[in-house]
C-alpha distance (Angstrom), angle and dihedral (degrees) to the residues before:
residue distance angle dihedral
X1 . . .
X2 4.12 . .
X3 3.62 120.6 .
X4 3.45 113.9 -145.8
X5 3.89 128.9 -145.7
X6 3.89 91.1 -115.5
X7 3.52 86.0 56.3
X8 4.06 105.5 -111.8
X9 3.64 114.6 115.1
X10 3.69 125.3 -133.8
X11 3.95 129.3 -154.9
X12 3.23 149.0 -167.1
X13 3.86 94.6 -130.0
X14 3.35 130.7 29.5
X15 4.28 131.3 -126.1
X16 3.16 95.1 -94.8
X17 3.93 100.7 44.7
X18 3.37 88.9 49.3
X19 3.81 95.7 52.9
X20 3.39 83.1 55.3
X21 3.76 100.7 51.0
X22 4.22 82.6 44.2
X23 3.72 89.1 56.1
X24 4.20 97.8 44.6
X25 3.92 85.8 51.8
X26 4.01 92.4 49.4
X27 3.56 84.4 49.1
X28 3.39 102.1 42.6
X29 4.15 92.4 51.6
X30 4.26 90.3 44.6
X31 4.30 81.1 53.1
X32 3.41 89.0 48.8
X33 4.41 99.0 45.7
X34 4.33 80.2 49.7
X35 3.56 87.7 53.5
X36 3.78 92.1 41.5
X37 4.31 90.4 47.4
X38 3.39 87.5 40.7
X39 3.84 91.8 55.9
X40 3.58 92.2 41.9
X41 4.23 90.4 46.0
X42 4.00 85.5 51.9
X43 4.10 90.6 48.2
X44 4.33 92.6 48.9
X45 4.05 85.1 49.9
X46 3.79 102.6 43.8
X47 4.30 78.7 49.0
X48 3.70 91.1 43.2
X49 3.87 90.2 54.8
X50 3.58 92.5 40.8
X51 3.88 95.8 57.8
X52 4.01 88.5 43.2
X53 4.06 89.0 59.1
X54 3.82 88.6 43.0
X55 3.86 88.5 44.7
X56 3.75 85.5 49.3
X57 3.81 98.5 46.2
X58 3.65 84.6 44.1
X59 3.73 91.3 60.6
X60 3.86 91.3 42.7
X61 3.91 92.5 58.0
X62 3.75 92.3 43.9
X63 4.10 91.2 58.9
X64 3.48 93.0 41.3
X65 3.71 89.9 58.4
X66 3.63 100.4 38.7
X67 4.01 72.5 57.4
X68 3.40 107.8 55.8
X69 4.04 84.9 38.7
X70 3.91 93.4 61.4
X71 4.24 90.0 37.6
X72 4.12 76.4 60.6
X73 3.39 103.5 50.0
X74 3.67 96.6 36.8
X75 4.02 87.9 56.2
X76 4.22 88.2 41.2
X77 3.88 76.7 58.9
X78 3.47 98.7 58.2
X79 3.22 106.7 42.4
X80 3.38 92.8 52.6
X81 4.00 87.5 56.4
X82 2.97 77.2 52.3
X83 3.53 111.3 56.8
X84 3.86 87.2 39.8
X85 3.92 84.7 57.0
X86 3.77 87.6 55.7
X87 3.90 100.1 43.5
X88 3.97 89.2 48.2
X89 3.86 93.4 47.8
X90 3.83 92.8 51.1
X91 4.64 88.9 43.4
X92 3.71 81.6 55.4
X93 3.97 100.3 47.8
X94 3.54 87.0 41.8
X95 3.78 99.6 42.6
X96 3.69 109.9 -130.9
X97 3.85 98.3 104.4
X98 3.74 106.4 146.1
X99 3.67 121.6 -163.1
C-alpha cells in the first residue's frame, strides 16, 4: 500500500482480494497443523502398537521361562527320588538301614 501526497492510498490489491488471500493463508497453515497432528497421531499409534507387541513378546518369554524353570525343578525332583530310591535299595541289600 502507497500513500499518496493528496492523502488517498493506492494498492496493488484491493479489500476484498486481500481478504481473500488472508483467508487462503489461514487456511493453508490450519491444513498444514492437521497434517502436522495427523503425523504426530500416526507416530503415537505406530509406538502404541509397537510397545503392545513388545508387551506381548515380553509376556511370551516370561511363560516360557517360568516353563522351562518348573520342567527343571520337576526333573531335580525326580532324580532325587531317585537317587534316594537307589541309596535305600543298596542300605537294605546291605543291611544297615536305620530308621
Amino acid at each position: 500500500m502507497v500513500e499518496t501526497r493528496s492523502g488517498t492510498s493506492t494498492s496493488p490489491y484491493t479489500r476484498e482480494q486481500q481478504e481473500k488471500m488472508a483467508a487462503l493463508v489461514r487456511e493453508n497453515k490450519e491444513r498444514k497443523e492437521l497434517l502436522k497432528q495427523a503425523k504426530l497421531k500416526a507416530i503415537a499409534e505406530e509406538q502404541a502398537a509397537k510397545m503392545k507387541k513388545l508387551e506381548e513378546e515380553m509376556k511370551r518369554v516370561h511363560q516360557e521361562e517360568e516353563e522351562r524353570r518348573k520342567a527343571a525343578e520337576e526333573e531335580a525332583a525326580a532324580e532325587e527320588g531317585k537317587e534316594r530310591k537307589r541309596i535305600e535299595s543298596r542300605e537294605e541289600s546291605s543291611g544297615t538301614k536305620t530308621d
